[in-house]
C-alpha positions as CSV (number, residue, x, y, z in Angstrom):
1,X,-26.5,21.9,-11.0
2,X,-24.2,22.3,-13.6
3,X,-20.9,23.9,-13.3
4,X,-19.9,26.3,-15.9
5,X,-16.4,26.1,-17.3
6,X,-15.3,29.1,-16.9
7,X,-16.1,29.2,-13.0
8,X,-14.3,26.0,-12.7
9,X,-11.3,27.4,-14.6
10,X,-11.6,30.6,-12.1
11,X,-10.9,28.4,-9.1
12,X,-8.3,26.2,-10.9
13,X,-6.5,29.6,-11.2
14,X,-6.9,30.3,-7.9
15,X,-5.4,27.0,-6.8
16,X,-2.2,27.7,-9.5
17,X,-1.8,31.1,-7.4
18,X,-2.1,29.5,-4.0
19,X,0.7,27.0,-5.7
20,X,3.0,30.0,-6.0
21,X,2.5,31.7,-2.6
22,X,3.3,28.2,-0.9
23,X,6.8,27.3,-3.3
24,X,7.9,31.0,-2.2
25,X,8.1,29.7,1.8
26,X,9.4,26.3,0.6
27,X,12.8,26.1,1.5
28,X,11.2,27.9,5.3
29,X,11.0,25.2,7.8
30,X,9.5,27.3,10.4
31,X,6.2,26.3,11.9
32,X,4.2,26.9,15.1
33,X,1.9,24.7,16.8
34,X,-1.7,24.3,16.7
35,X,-3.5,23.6,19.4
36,X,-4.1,20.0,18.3
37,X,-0.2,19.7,18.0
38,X,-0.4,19.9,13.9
39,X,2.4,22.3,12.7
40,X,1.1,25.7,11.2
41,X,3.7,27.7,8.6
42,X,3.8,31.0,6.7
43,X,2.6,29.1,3.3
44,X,-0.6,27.6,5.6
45,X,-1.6,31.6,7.0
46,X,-0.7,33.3,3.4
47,X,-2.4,30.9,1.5
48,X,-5.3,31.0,3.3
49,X,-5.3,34.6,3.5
50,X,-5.2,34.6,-0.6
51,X,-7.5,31.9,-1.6
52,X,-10.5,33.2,1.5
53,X,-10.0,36.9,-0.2
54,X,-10.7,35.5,-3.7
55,X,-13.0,32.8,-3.0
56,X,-15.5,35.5,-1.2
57,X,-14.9,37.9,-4.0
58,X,-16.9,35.3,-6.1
59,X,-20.2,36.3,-3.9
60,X,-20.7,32.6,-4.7
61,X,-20.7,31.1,-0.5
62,X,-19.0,31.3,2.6
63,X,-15.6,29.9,2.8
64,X,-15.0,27.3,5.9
65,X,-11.2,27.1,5.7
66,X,-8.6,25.0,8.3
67,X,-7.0,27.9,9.2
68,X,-10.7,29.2,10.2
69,X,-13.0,27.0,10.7
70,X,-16.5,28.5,10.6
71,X,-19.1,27.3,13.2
72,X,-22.2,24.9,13.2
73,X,-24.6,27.4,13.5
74,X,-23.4,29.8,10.7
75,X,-23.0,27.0,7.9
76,X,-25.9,24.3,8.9
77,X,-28.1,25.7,6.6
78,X,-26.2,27.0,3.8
79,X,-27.2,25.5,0.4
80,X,-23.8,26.2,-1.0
81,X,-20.3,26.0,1.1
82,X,-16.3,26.6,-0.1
83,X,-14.1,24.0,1.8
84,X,-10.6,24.9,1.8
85,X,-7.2,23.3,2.8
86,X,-5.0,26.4,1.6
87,X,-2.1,23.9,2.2
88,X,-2.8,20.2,2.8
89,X,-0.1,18.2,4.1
90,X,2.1,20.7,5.7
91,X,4.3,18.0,7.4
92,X,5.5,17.0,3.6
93,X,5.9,20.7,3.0
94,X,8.2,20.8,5.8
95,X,9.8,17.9,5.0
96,X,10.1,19.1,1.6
97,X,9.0,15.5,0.1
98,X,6.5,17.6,-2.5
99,X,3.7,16.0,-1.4
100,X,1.3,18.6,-0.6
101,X,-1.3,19.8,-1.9
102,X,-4.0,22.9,-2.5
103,X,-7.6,21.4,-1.8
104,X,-10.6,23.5,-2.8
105,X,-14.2,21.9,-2.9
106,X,-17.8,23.8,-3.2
107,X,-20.4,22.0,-1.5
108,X,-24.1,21.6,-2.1
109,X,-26.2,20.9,0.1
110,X,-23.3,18.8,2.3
111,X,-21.9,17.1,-0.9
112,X,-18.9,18.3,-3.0
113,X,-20.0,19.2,-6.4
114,X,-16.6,20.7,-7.5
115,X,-13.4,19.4,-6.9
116,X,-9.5,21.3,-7.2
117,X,-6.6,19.8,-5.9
118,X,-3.3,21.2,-7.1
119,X,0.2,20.2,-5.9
120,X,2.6,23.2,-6.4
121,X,5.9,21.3,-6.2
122,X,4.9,18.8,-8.6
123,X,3.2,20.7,-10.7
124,X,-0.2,17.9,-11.2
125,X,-3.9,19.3,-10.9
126,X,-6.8,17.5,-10.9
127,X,-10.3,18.3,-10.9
128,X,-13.8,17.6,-11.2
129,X,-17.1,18.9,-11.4
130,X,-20.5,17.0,-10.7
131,X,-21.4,14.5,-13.6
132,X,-19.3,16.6,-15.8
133,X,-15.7,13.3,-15.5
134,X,-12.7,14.2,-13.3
135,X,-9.0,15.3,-14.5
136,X,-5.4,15.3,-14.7
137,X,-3.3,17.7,-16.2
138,X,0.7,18.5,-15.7
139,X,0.7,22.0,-15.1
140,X,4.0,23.9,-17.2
141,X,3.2,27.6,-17.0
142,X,-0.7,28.4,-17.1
143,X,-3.2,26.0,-17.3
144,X,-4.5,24.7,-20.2
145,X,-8.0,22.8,-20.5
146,X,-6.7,21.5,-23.9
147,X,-3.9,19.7,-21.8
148,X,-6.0,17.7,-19.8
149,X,-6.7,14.1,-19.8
150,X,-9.7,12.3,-18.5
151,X,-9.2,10.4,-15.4
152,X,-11.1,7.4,-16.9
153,X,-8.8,6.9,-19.5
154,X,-6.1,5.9,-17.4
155,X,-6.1,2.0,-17.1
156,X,-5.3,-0.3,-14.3
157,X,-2.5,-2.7,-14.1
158,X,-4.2,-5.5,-13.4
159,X,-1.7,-7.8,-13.5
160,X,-0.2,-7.0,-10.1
161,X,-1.1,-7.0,-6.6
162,X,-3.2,-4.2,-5.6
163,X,-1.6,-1.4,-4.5
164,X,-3.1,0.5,-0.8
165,X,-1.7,4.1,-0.2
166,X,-0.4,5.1,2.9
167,X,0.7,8.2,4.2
168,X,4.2,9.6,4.9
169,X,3.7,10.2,8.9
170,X,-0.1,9.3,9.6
171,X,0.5,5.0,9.7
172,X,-1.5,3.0,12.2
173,X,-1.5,-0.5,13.7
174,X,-4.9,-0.7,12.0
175,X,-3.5,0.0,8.9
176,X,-0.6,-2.5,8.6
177,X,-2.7,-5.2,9.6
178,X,-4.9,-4.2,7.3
179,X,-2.1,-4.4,4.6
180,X,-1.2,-7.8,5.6
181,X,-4.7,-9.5,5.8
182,X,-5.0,-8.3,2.3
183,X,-1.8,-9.0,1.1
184,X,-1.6,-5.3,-0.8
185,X,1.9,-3.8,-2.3
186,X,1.6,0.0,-0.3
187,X,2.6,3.1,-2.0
188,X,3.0,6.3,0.5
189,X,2.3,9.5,-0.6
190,X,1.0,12.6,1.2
191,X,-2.1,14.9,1.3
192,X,-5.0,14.1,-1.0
193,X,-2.5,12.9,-3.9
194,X,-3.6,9.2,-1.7
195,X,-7.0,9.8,-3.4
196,X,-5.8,11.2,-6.8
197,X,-4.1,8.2,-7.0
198,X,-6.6,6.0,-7.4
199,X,-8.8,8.5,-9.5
200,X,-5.8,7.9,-11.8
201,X,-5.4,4.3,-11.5
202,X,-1.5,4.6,-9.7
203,X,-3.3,2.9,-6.3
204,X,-6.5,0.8,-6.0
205,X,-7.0,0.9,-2.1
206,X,-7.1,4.2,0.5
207,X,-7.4,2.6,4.0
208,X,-7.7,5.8,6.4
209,X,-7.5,4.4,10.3
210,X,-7.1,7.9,11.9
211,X,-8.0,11.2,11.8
212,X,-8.7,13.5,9.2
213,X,-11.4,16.8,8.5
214,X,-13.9,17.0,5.9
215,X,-11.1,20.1,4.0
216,X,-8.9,17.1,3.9
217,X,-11.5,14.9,1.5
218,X,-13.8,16.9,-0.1
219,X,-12.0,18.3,-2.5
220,X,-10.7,14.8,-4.3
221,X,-13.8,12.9,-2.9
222,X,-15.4,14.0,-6.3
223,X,-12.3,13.9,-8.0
224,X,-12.2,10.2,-7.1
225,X,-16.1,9.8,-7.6
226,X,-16.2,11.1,-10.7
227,X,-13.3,8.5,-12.0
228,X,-16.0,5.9,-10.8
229,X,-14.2,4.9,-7.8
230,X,-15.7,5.6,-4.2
231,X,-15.0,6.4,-0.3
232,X,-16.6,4.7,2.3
233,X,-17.3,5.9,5.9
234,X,-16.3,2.6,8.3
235,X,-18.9,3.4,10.6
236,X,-22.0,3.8,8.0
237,X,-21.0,1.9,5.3
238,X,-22.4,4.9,2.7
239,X,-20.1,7.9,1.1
240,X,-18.7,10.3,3.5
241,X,-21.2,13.2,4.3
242,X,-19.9,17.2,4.9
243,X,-20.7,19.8,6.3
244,X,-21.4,17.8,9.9
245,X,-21.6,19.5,13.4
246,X,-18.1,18.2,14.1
247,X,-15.8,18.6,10.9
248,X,-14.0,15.3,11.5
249,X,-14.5,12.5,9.5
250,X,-15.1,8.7,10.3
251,X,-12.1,6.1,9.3
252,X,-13.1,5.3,5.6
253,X,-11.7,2.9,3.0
254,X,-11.5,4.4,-0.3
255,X,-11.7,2.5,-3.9
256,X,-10.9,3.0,-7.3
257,X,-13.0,2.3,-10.1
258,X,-11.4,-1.3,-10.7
259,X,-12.2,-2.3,-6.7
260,X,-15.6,-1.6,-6.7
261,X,-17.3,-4.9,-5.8
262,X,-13.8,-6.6,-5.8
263,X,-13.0,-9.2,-2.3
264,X,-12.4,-5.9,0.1
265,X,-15.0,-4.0,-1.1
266,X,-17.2,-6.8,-0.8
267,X,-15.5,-7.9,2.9
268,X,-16.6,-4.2,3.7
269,X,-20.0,-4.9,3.1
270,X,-20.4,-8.2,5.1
């Protein structure tokens, strides 16, 4: 299936908008509680609220959202499926570190085949479509296609260590060893920009020891895929799969384009 541009450039709209409803309850450290002890603020509900509106305006298919999950039994089947994070990384939003993130994917058939993620605070988008390249463009007022640049033609530094991102607050024991056995420089970021940053060359390795939900991937999964680089499920040693039973994803490793087939990738494999 190919995506038409203009529906693409539809959702990257909405994402922009979402952008703007989040920066307006920036300086609002505020938050409840979940019940799995993950904060929840005013720019998580209102986003939501927004993007779910717009997204099932589209008449396109049903929106399974964070901030409302929709059951097994009503999605299972579904040959198309909107997954949404209205606001990834709301621990950097109340931090106010800017590294958080919109995250809207469209599934087919349990794998994304579009791809928006759009941090408000730092004004960077990227996005993909399936077989159609992945993204970047620095946002200033509107969006402009003209403005963006392909992913693959950002280039590696190969000349240094490889880099691994890391998270601002989700670090493991698994992970730092991990670090160490391989020797990798870390840079820590939050939300999906860990994935964006190896679509766009900034990071080579993704090691992901703990949880996260299929909202939280799917979205720069493609982004990353369609630079050429990969995630791996640790379990299964294939691509990460949606649209499960139980929204929660395996521990993965991800790659950029440059690691593919490199000494961790092929350790992964052994």
């Amino acid at each position: 299936m190919l995506i038409k541009q203009d529906f693409l450039y539809s959702v990257i709209e909405l994402a922009l908008q979402a952008g703007k409803i989040i920066l307006k309850y920036y300086k609002n450290t505020h938050f409840e509680l979940k019940k799995d002890g993950t904060p929840l603020s005013q720019a998580d509900l209102q986003s939501h609220y927004f993007l779910t509106h717009e997204l099932q305006k589209m008449n396109y298919a049903p929106v399974c959202s964070e901030e409302d999950p929709m059951e097994y039994q009503d999605r299972k089947d579904l040959p198309f499926l909107w997954l949404l994070d209205p606001l990834d990384g709301t621990k950097d939003f109340l931090a106010q570190n800017d590294g958080f993130t919109v995250n809207i994917a469209l599934l087919k058939n349990n794998l994304p085949i579009l791809g928006v993620v759009y941090a408000p605070a730092l004004k960077e988008l990227y996005y993909a479509t399936k077989n159609n390249g992945a993204y970047f463009c620095q946002i200033q007022e509107t969006f402009n296609p003209d403005n963006s640049i392909s992913l693959n033609c950002f280039n590696a530094n190969n000349s240094r260590k490889p880099i691994a991102c890391i998270s601002n607050f989700h670090n493991t024991k698994e992970t730092q060893e991990f670090i160490q056995r391989y020797n990798l420089e870390t840079l820590k970021l939050g939300s999906s920009l860990k994935l964006c940053a190896l679509a766009s060359k900034k990071a080579d390795i993704y090691p992901r020891f703990n949880g996260t939900k299929e909202w939280d991937t799917a979205a720069s999964d493609i982004i990353l895929s369609e630079s050429g680089g990969i995630i791996l499920d640790i379990e299964t040693k294939k691509i990460l799969s949606y649209n499960k039973p139980d929204l929660r994803n395996n521990y993965f490793i991800a790659f950029s384009k440059d690691q593919i087939n490199g000494k961790i990738y092929r350790d992964f494999h052994s």
